[in-house]
ZADO-1210 file (C-alpha; in nm, 4 decimals, padded with zeros to 6 digits):
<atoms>
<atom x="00.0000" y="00.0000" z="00.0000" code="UNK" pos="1"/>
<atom x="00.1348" y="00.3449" z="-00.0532" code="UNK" pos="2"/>
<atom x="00.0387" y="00.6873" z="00.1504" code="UNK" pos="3"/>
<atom x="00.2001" y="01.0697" z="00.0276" code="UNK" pos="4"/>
<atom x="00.1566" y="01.3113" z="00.3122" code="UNK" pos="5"/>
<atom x="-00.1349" y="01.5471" z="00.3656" code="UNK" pos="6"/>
<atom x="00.0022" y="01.7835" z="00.5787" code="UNK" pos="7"/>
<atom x="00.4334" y="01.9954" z="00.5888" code="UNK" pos="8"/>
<atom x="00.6586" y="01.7220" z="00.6935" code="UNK" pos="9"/>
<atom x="00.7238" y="01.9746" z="00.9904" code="UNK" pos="10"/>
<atom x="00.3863" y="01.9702" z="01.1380" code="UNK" pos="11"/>
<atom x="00.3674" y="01.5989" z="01.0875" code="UNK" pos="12"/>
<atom x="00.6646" y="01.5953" z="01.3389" code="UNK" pos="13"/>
<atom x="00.5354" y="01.7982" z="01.5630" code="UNK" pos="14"/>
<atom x="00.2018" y="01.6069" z="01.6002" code="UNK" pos="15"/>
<atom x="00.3896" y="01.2691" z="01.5625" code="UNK" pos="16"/>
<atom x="00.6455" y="01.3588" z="01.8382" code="UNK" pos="17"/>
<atom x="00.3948" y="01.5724" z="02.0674" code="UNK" pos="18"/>
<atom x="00.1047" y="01.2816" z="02.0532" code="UNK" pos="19"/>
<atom x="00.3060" y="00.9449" z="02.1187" code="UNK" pos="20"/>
<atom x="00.4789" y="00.8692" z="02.4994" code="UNK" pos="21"/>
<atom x="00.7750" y="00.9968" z="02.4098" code="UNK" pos="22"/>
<atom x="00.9898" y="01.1869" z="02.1053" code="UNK" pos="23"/>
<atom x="01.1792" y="00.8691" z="02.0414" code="UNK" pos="24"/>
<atom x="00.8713" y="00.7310" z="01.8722" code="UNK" pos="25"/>
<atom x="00.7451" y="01.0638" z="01.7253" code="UNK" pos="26"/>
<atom x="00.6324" y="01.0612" z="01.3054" code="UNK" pos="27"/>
<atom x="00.9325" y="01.1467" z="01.1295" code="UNK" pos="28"/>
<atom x="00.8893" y="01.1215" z="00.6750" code="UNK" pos="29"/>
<atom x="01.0666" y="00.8637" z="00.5722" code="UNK" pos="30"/>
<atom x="01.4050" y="00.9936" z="00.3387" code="UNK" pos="31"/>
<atom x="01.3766" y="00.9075" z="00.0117" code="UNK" pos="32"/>
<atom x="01.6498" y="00.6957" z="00.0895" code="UNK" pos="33"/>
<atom x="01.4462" y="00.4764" z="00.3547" code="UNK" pos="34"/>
<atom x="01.3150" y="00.1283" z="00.2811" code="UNK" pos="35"/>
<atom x="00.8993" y="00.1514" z="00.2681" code="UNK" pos="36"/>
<atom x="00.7058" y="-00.1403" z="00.1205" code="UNK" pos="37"/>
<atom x="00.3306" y="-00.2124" z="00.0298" code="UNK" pos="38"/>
<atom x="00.2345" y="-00.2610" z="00.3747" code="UNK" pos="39"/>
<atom x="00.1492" y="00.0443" z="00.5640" code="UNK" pos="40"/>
<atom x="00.1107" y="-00.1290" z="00.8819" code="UNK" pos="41"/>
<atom x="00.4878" y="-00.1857" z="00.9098" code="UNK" pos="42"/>
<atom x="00.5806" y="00.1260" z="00.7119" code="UNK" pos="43"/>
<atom x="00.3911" y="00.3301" z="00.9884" code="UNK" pos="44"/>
<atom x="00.6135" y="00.1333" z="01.2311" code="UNK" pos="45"/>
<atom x="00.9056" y="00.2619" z="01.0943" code="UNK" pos="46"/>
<atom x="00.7727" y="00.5933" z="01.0713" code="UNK" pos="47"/>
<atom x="00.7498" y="00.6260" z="01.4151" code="UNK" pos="48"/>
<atom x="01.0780" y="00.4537" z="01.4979" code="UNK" pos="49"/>
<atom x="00.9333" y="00.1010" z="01.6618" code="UNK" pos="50"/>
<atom x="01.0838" y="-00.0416" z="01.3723" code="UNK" pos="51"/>
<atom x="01.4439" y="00.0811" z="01.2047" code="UNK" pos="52"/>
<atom x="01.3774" y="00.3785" z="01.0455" code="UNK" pos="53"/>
<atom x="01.5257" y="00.3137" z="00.7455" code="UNK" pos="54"/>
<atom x="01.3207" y="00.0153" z="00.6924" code="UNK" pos="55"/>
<atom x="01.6566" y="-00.2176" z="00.6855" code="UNK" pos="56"/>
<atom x="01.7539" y="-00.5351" z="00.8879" code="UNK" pos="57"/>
<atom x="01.4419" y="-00.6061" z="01.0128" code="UNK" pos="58"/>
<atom x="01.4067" y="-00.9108" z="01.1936" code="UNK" pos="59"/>
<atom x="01.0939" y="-01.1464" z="01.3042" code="UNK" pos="60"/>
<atom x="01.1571" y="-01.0693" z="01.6612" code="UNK" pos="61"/>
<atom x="01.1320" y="-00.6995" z="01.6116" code="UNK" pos="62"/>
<atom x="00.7886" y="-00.7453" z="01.3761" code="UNK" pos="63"/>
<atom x="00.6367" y="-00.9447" z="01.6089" code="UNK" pos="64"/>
<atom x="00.7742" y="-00.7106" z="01.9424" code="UNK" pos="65"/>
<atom x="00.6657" y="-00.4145" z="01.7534" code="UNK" pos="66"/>
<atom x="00.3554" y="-00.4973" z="01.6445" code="UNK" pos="67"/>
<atom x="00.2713" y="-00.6299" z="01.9988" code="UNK" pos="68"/>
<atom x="00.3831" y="-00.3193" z="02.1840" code="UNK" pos="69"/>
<atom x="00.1771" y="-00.0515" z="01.9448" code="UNK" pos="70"/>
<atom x="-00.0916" y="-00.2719" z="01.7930" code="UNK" pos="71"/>
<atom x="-00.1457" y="-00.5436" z="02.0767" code="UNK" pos="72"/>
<atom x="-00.1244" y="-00.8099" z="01.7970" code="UNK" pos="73"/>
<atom x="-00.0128" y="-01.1606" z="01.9842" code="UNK" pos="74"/>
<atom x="00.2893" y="-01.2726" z="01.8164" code="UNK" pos="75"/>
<atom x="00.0862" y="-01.5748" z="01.6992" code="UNK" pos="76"/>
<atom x="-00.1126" y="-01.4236" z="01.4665" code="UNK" pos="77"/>
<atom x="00.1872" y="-01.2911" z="01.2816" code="UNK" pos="78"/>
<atom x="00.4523" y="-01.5028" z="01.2822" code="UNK" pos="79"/>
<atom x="00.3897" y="-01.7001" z="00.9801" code="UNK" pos="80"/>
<atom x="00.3576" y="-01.4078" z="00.7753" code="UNK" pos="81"/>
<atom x="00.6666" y="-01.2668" z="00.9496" code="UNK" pos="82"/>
<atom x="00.8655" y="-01.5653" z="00.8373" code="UNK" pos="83"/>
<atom x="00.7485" y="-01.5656" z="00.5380" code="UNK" pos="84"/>
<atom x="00.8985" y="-01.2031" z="00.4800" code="UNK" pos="85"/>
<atom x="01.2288" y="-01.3492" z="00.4952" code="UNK" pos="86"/>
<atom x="01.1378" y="-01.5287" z="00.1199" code="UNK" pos="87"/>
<atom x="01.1815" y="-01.1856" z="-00.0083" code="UNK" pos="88"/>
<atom x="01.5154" y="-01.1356" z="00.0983" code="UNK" pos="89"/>
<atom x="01.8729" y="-01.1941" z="-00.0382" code="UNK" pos="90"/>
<atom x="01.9665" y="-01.1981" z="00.3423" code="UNK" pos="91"/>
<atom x="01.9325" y="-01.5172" z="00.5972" code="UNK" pos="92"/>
<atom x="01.7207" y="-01.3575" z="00.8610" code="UNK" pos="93"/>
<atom x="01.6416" y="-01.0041" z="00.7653" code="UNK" pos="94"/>
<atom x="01.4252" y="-00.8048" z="00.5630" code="UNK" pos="95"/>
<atom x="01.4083" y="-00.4834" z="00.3982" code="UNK" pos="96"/>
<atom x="01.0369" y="-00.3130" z="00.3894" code="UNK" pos="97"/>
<atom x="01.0503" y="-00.2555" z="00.0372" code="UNK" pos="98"/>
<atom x="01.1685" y="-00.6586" z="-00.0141" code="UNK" pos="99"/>
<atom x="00.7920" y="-00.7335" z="00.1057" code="UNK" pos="100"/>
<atom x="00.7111" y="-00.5930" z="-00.2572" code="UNK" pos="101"/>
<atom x="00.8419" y="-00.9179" z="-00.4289" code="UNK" pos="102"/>
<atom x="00.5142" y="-01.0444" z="-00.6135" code="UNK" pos="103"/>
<atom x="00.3542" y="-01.4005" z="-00.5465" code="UNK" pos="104"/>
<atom x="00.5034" y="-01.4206" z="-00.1945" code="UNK" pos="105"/>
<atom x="00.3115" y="-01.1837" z="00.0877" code="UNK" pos="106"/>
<atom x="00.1693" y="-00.9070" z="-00.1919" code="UNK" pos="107"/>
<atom x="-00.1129" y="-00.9633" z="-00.3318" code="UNK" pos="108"/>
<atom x="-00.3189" y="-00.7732" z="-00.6738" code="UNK" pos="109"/>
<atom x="-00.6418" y="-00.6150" z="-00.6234" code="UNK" pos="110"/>
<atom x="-00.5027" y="-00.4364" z="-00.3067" code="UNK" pos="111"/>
<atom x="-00.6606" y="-00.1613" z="-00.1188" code="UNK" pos="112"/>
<atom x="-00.3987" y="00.1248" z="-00.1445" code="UNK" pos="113"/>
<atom x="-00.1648" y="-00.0396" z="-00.4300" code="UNK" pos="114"/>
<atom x="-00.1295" y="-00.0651" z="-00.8112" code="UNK" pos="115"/>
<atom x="-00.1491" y="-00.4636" z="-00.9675" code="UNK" pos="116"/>
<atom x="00.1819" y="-00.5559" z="-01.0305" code="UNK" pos="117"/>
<atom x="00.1438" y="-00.6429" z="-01.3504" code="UNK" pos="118"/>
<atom x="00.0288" y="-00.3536" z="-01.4574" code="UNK" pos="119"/>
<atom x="00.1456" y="-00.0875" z="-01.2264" code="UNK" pos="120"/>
<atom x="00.4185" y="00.0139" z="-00.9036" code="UNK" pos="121"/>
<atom x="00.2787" y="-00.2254" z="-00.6564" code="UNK" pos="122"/>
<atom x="00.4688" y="-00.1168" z="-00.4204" code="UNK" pos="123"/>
<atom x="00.3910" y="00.3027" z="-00.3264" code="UNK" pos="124"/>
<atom x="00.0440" y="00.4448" z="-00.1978" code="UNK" pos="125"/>
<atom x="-00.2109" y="00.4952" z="-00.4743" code="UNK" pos="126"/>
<atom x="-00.4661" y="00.7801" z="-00.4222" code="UNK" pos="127"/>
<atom x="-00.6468" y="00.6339" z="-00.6962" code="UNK" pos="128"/>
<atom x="-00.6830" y="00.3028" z="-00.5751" code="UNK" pos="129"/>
<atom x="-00.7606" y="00.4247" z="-00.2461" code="UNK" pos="130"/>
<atom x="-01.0405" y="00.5754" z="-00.3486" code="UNK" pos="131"/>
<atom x="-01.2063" y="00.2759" z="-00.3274" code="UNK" pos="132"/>
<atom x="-01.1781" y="00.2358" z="00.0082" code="UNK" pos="133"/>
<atom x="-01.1891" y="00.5837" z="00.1344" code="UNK" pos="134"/>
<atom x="-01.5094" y="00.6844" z="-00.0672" code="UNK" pos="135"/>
<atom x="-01.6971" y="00.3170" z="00.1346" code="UNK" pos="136"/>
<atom x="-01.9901" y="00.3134" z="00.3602" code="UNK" pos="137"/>
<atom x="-02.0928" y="00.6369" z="00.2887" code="UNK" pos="138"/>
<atom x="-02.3094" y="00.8874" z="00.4914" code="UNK" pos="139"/>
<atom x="-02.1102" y="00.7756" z="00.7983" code="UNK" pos="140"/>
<atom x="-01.7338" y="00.8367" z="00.9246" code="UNK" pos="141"/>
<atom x="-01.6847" y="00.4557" z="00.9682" code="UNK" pos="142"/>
<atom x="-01.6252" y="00.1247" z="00.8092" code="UNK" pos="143"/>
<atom x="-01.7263" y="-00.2020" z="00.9235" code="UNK" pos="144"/>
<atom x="-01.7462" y="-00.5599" z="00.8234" code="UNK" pos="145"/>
<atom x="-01.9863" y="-00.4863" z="00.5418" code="UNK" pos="146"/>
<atom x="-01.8426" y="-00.2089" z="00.4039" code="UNK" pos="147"/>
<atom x="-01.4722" y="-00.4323" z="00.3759" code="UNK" pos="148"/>
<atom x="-01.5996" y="-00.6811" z="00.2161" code="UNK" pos="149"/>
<atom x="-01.7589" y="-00.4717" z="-00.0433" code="UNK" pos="150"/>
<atom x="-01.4201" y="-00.3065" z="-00.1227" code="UNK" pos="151"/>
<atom x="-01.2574" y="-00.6260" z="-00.1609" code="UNK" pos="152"/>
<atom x="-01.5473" y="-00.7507" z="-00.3686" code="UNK" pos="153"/>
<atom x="-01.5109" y="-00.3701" z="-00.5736" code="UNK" pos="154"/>
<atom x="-01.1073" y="-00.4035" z="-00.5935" code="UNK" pos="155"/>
<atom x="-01.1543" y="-00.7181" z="-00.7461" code="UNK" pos="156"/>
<atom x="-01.3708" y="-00.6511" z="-01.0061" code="UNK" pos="157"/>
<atom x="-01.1697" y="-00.3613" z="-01.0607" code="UNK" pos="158"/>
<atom x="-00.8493" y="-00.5796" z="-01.1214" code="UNK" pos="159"/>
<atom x="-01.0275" y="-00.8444" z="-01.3190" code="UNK" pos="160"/>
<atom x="-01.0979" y="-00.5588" z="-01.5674" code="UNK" pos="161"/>
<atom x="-00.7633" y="-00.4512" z="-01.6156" code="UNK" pos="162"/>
<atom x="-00.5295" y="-00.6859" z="-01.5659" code="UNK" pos="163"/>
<atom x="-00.5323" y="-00.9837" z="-01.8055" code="UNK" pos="164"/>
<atom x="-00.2591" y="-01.1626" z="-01.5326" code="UNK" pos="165"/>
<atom x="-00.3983" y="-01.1166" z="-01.2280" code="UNK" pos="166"/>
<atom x="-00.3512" y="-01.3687" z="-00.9618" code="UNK" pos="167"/>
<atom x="-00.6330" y="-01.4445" z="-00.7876" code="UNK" pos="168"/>
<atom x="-00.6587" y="-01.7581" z="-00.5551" code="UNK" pos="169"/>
<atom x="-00.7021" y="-01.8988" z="-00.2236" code="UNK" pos="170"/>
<atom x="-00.3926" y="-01.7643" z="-00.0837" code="UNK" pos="171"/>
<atom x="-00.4731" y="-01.4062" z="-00.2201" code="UNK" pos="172"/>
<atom x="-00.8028" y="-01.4140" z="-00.1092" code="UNK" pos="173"/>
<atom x="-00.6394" y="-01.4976" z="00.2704" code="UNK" pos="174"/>
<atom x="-00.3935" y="-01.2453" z="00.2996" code="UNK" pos="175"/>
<atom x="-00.6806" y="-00.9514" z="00.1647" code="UNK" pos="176"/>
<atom x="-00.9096" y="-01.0230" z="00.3885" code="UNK" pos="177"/>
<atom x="-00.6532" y="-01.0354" z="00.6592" code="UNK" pos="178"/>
<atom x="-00.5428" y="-00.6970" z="00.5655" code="UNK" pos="179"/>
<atom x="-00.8576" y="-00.6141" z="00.5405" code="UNK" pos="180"/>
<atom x="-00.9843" y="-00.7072" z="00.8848" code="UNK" pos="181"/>
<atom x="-00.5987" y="-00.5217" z="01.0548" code="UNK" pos="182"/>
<atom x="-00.7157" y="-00.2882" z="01.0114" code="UNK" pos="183"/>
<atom x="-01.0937" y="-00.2565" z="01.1441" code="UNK" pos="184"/>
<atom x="-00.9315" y="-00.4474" z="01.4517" code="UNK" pos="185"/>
<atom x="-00.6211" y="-00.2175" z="01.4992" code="UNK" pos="186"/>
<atom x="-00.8189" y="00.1033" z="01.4275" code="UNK" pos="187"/>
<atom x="-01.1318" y="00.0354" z="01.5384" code="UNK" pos="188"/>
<atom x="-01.2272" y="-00.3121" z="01.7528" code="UNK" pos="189"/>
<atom x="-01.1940" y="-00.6462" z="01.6702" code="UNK" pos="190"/>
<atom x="-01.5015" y="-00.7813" z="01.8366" code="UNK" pos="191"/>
<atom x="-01.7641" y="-00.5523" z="01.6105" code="UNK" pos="192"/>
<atom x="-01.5490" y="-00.4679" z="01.3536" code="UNK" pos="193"/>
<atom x="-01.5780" y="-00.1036" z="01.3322" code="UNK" pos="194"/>
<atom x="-01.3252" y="00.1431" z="01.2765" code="UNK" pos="195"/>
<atom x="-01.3240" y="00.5062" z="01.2150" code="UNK" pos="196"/>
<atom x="-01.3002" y="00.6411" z="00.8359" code="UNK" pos="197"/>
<atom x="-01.1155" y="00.9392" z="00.8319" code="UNK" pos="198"/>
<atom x="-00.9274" y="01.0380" z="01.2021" code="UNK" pos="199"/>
<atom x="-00.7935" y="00.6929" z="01.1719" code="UNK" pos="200"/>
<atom x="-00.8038" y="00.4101" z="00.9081" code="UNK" pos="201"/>
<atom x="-00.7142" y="00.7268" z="00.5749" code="UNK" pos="202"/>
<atom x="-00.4509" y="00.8710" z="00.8092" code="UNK" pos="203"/>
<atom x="-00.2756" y="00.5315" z="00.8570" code="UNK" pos="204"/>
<atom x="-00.3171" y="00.4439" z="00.4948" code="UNK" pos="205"/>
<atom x="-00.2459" y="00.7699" z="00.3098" code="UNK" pos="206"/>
<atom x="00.0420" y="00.8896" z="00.5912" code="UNK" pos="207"/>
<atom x="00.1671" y="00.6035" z="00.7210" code="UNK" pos="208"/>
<atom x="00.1216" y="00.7518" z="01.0594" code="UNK" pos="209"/>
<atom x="-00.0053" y="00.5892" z="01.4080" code="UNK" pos="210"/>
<atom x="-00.3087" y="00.8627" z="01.4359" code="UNK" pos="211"/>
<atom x="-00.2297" y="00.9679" z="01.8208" code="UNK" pos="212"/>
<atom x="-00.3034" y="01.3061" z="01.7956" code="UNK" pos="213"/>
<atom x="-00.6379" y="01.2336" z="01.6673" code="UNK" pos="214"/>
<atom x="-00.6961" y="01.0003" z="01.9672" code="UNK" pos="215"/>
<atom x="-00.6196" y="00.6438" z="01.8759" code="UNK" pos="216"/>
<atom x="-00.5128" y="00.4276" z="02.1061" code="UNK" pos="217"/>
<atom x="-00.3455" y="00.0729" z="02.1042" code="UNK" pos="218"/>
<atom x="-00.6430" y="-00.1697" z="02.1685" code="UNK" pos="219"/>
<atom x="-00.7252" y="-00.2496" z="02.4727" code="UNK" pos="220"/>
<atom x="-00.8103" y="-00.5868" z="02.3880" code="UNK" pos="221"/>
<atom x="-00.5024" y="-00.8322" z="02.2497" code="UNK" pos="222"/>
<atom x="-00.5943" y="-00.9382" z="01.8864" code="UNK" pos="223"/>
<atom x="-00.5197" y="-01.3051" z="01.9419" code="UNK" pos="224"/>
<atom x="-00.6000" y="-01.5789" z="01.6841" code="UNK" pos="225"/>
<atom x="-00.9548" y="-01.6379" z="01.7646" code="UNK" pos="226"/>
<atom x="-01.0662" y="-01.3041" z="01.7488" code="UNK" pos="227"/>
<atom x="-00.8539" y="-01.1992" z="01.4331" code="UNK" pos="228"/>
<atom x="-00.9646" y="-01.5376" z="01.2641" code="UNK" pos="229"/>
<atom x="-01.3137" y="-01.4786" z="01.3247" code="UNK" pos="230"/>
<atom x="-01.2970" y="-01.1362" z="01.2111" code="UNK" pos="231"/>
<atom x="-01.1130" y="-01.2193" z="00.9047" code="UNK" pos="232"/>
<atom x="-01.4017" y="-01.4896" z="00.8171" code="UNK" pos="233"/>
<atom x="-01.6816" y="-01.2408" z="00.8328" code="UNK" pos="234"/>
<atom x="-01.5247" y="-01.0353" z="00.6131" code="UNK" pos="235"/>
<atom x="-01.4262" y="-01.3012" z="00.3461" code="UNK" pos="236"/>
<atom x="-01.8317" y="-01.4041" z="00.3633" code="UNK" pos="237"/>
<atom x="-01.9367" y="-01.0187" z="00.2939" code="UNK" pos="238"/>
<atom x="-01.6984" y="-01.0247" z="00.0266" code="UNK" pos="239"/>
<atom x="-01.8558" y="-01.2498" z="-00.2092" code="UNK" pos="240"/>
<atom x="-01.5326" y="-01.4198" z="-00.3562" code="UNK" pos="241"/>
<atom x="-01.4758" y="-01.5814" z="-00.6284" code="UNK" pos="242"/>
<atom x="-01.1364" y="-01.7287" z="-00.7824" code="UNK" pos="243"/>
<atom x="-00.9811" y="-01.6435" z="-01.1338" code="UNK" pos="244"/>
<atom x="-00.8539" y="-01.9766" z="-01.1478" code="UNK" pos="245"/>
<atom x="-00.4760" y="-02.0649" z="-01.0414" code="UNK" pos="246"/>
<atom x="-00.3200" y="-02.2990" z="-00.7743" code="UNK" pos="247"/>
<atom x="-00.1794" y="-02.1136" z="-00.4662" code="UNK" pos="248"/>
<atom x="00.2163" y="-02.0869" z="-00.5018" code="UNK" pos="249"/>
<atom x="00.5003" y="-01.8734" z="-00.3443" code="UNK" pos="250"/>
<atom x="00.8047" y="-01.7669" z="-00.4663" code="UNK" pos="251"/>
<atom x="01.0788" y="-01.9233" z="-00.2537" code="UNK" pos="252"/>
<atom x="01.3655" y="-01.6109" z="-00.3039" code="UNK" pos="253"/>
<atom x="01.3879" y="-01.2824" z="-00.5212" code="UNK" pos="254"/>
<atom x="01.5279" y="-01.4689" z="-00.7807" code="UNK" pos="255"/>
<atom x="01.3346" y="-01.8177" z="-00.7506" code="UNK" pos="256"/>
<atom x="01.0668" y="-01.8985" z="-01.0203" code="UNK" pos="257"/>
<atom x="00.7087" y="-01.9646" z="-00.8945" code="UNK" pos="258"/>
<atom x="00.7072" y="-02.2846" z="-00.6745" code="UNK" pos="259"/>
<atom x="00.3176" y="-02.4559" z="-00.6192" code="UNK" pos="260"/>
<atom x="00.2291" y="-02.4448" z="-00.2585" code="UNK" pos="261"/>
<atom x="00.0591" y="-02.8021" z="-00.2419" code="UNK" pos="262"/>
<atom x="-00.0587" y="-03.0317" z="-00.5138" code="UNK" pos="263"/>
<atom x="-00.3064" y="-03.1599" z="-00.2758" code="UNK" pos="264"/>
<atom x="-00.4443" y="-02.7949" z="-00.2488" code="UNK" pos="265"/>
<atom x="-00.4769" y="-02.7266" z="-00.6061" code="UNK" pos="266"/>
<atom x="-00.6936" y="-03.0893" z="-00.6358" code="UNK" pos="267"/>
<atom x="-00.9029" y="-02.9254" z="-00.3327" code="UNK" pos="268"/>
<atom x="-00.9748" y="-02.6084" z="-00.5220" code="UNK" pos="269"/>
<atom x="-01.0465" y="-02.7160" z="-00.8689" code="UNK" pos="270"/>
<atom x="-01.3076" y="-02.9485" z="-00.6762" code="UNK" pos="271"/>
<atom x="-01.4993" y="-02.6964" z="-00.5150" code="UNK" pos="272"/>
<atom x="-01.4503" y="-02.4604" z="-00.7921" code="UNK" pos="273"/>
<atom x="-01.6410" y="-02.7183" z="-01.0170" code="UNK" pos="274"/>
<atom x="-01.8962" y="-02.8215" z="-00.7424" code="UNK" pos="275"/>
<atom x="-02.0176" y="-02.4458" z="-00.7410" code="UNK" pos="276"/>
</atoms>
């Protein structure tokens, strides 16, 4: 996903710094020379300097203690994914943010805030993707389960259109709705699945920045597995899914051609694709 600043990098500072316990972790830019990637989850981690803040050597234990200490996210419910950042990397056990970008391994097409990398930089904040999301559920300043799936059901259709090699299976469908339901659970709550529009879910997409000044707080509640599972389910039923076809692979290295995930998967697919 990709966010440009709204507001002087000065004042962004000053609100970053003034808002969070303590200047160490207040919003500075990144440089242009800083690592950023398509997730703006971690890149608003390294923002705010929980994570390097050039967005270099990042290791699983500092994803998973980061994302504890500001989003309350139990280190269960992310360490797969964190490991599997370490596929996009030239390095044994460390990551870059912008390595993350590396198609068919964590990034995914039809995403909320990115272009399809076939087609486009998949990697930096896209106002006019975003639009998608940011114009949802509208006559109210919040999103909820409903109004996620819709986008991810709108996004889709959107990608299908325009992108003759889109990839589009079970895997894909996993990690959307799992970004999809971060952030109603670390902006909003993770029980209802509600999250305010614009003070906090734009501001973290299109700024990359923890919205403390605007009043956010780290959930009370730790999003453990149950809770993000089950929220991640309801939105994958309001999102009315349906696969373009494709077995679920990843990419075992930057420079490693497309590897299947699981024969046995594949079978599993093409057998409830043909029994719809």
């Amino acid at each position: 996903m990709h966010f440009s600043s709204l507001l002087p990098a000065f004042s962004l500072f000053v609100i970053g710094a003034s808002a969070c316990p303590g200047s160490q972790y207040g919003f500075i830019p990144p440089k242009p020379t800083d690592s950023r990637g398509p997730c703006p989850a971690l890149n608003a981690l390294s923002n705010h300097g929980y994570l390097p803040r050039d967005g270099q050597n990042i290791t699983i234990r500092s994803v998973l203690q980061a994302s504890l200490d500001v989003y309350n996210i139990d280190p269960a419910v992310l360490v797969g994914v964190a490991k599997l950042g370490l596929l996009t990397s030239n390095e044994p056990d460390t990551f870059s943010l912008s390595d993350l970008a590396l198609h068919e391994v964590i990034e995914f097409d039809a995403s909320l805030s990115r272009e399809d990398f076939a087609i486009g930089d998949n990697n930096k904040f896209n106002e006019t993707i975003f639009e998608t999301l940011a114009d949802a559920n509208p006559g109210v300043n919040y999103y909820n389960i409903t109004s996620a799936g819709k986008v991810q059901e709108q996004r889709l259709a959107i990608s299908e259109r325009t992108n003759p090699n889109i990839t589009n299976t079970d895997k894909e469908f996993g990690f959307r709705s799992f970004t999809s339901a971060l952030y109603l659970a670390v902006l909003g709550n993770v029980t209802t699945g509600v999250a305010p529009k614009s003070i906090f879910v734009q501001i973290w997409f299109r700024e990359e920045r923890l919205p403390y000044a605007e009043g956010w707080q780290r959930p009370e509640k730790i999003l453990d597995p149950t809770s993000v599972s089950t929220l991640t389910g309801a939105v994958q039923a309001a999102s009315n899914w349906v696969t373009s076809g494709g077995c679920p692979y990843l990419r075992q290295g930057p420079g490693a051609a497309p590897t299947l995930d699981s024969q046995a998967i594949c079978k599993q697919l093409d057998s409830l694709t043909r029994g719809k």
